[in-house]
C-alpha positions in Angstrom: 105.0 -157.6 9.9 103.5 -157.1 6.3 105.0 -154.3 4.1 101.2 -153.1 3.5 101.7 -152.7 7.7 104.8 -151.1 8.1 103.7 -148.9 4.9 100.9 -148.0 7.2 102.3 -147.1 10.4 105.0 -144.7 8.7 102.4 -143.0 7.0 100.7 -142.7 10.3 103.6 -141.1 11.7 104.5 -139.2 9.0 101.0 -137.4 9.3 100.3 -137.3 12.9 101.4 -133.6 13.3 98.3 -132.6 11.4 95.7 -130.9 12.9 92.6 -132.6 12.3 90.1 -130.4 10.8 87.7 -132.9 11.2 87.0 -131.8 14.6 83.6 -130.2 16.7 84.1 -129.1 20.0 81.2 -130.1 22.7 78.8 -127.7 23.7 79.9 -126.3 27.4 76.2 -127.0 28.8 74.3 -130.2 29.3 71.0 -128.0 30.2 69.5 -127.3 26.8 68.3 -130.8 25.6 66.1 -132.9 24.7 68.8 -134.6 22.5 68.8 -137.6 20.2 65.2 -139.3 19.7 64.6 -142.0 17.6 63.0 -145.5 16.9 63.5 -148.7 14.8 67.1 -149.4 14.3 67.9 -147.2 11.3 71.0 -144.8 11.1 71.3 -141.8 13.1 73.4 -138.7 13.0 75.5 -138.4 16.3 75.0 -134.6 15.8 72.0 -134.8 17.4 73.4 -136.3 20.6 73.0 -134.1 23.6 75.4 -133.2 25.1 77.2 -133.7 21.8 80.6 -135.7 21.8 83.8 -134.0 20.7 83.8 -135.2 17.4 87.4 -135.8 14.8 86.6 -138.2 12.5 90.2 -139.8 11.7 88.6 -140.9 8.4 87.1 -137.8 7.6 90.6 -136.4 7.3 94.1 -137.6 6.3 95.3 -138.1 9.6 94.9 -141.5 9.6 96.7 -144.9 8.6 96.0 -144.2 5.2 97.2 -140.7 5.0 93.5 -140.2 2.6 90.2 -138.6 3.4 87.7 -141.3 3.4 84.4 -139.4 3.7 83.7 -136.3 1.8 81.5 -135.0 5.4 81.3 -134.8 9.2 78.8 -137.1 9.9 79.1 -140.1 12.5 76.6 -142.3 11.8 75.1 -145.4 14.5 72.2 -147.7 14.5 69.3 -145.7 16.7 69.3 -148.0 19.5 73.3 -147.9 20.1 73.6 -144.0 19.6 70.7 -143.5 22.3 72.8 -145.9 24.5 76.2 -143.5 23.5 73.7 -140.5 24.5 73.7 -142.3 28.3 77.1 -142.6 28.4 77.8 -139.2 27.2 75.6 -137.8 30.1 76.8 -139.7 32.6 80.3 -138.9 32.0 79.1 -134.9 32.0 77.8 -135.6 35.4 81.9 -136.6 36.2 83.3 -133.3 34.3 84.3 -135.8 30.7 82.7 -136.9 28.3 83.6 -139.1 24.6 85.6 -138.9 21.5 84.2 -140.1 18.5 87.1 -141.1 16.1 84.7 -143.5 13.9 81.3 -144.8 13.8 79.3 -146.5 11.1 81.9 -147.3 7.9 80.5 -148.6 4.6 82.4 -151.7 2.8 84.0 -149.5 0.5 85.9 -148.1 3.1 86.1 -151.4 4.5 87.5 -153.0 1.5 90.0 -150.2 1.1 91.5 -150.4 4.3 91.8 -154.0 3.8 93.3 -153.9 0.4 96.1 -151.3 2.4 97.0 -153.4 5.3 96.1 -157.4 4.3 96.4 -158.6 8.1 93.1 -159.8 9.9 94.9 -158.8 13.5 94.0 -154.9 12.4 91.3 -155.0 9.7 88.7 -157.4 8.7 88.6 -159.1 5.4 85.5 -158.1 4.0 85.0 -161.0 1.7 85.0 -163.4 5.2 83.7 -161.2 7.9 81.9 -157.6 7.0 82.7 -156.6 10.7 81.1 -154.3 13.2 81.6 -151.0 12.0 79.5 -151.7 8.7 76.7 -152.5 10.7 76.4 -149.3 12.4 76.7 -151.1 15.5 80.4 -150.2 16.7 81.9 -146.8 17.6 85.9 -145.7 18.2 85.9 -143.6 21.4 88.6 -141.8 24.1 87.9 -139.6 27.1 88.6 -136.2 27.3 88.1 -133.4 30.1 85.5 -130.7 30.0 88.3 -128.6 28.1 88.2 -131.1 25.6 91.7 -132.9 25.9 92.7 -136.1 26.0 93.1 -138.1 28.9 96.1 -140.3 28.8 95.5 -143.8 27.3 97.5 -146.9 26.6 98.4 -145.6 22.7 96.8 -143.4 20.4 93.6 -144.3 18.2 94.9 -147.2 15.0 97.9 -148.1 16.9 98.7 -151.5 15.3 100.9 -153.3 18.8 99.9 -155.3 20.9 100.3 -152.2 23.6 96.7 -151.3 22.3 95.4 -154.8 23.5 92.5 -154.2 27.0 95.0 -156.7 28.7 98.0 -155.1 28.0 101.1 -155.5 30.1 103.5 -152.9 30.9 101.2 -149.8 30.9 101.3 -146.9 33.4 98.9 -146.5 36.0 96.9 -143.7 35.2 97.1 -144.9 31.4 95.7 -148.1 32.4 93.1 -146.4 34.7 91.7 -144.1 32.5 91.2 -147.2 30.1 89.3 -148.4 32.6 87.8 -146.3 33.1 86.3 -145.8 29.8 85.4 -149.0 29.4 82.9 -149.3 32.8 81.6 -146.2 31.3 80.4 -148.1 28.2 80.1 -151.7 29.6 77.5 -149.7 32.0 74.9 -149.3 28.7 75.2 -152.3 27.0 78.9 -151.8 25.0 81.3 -154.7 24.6 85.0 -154.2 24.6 86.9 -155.6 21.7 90.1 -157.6 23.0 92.7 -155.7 20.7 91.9 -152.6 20.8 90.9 -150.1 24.4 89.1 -147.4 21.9 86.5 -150.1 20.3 83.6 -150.9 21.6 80.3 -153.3 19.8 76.7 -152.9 20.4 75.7 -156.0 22.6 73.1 -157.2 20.1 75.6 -156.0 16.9 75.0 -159.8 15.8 71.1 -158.7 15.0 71.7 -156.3 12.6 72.7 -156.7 8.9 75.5 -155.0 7.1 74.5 -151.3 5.8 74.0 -151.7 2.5 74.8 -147.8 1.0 75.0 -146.5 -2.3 78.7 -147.3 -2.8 79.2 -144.1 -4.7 79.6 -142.2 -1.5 80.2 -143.1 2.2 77.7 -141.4 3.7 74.7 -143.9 3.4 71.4 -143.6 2.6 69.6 -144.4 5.7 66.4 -146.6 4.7 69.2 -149.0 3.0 70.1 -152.2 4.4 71.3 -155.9 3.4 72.4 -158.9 5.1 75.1 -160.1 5.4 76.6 -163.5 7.5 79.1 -163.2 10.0 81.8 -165.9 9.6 83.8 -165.1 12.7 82.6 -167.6 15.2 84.4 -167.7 18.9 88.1 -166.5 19.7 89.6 -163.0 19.5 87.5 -161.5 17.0 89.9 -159.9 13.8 89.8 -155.9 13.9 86.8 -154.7 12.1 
């Protein structure tokens, strides 16, 4: 294990007792809304999602690997056509008495380059000079389950947890741990999300290979939405490194 890892994981620790007050509880009621309408495949706000997700941003706030707020805002951004798709998921799980939490969404390369500069290991973060990854596409989002109270249901580990007891196939976990993993994943598969193989939370927009890297004013990591680049993927087969 790296020292930039083990720095990482200490820090997490060291910081988990936090409260995160990047945090939005879901409205009680589904009945009110219209909800998130778009078209082309520009970035959307997930604050217009109905009903909305519990939102805590681990980036917005230092509880996180880094122990640093990395945006200056509460503001989950995704491609139009992948946040509608969140929208289904979102409503179908209201319909079961759950529903999502968002812990990321779209992240510029800045952020993407200073994660990477932190921890220097392509199992947990991508390498921005070789692959740009999903996340800076607006095409990948960082979700868990939680009860209409708003709470967590149990999962395999918590959100960033660099082992391989974060891994979909993961031996060893409990039943209802592994379950409600599961659980979330059908949930997603069922509109058109992909698992990623190393970690249960992360899930790509089928068609993320389409789209081009988000190319934002790099003076601030909220983006400006009529932006974009291109940018070529270099990751080709295998277990894709985390993005």
């Amino acid at each position: 294990m790296s020292s930039g890892l083990r720095t990482a994981i200490a820090l997490l620790a060291a910081v988990a007792p936090v409260i995160s007050a990047a945090t939005v509880a879901a409205p009680a009621s589904t009945s009110a809304p219209s909800g998130l309408r778009c078209s082309g495949d520009g970035l959307v706000s997930l604050l217009a999602l109905q009903p909305r997700p519990l939102l805590e941003l681990r980036y917005a706030s230092p509880y996180n690997f880094l122990g640093a707020t990395l945006y200056p805002r509460l503001d989950p951004q995704l491609r139009c056509p992948v946040a509608l798709a969140l929208q289904r998921v979102q409503r179908d799980l209201a319909r079961e008495g759950l529903g999502l939490k968002v812990w990321d969404a779209y992240r510029p390369l800045a952020v993407q380059q200073r994660m990477w500069d932190a921890i220097r290991d392509p199992r947990y973060v991508s390498d921005p000079a070789m692959n740009a990854g999903r996340h800076t596409r607006g095409t990948a989002v960082d979700v868990t389950l939680v009860d209409r109270r708003g709470k967590e249901l149990p999962m395999p580990t918590d959100f960033d947890d660099f082992s391989a007891a974060a891994h979909v196939d993961a031996p060893g976990i409990s039943n209802d741990r592994a379950s409600n993993a599961r659980r979330l994943r059908k949930a997603m598969e069922r509109h058109g999300f992909r698992a990623f193989p190393t970690e249960w939370w992360h899930f790509d927009w089928k068609d993320w290979q389409d789209l081009p890297v988000v190319r934002a004013n790099q003076s601030s990591p909220i983006p400006d939405h009529s932006q974009t680049g291109t940018n070529q993927d270099s990751n080709k087969g295998g277990i894709p490194p985390k993005t």
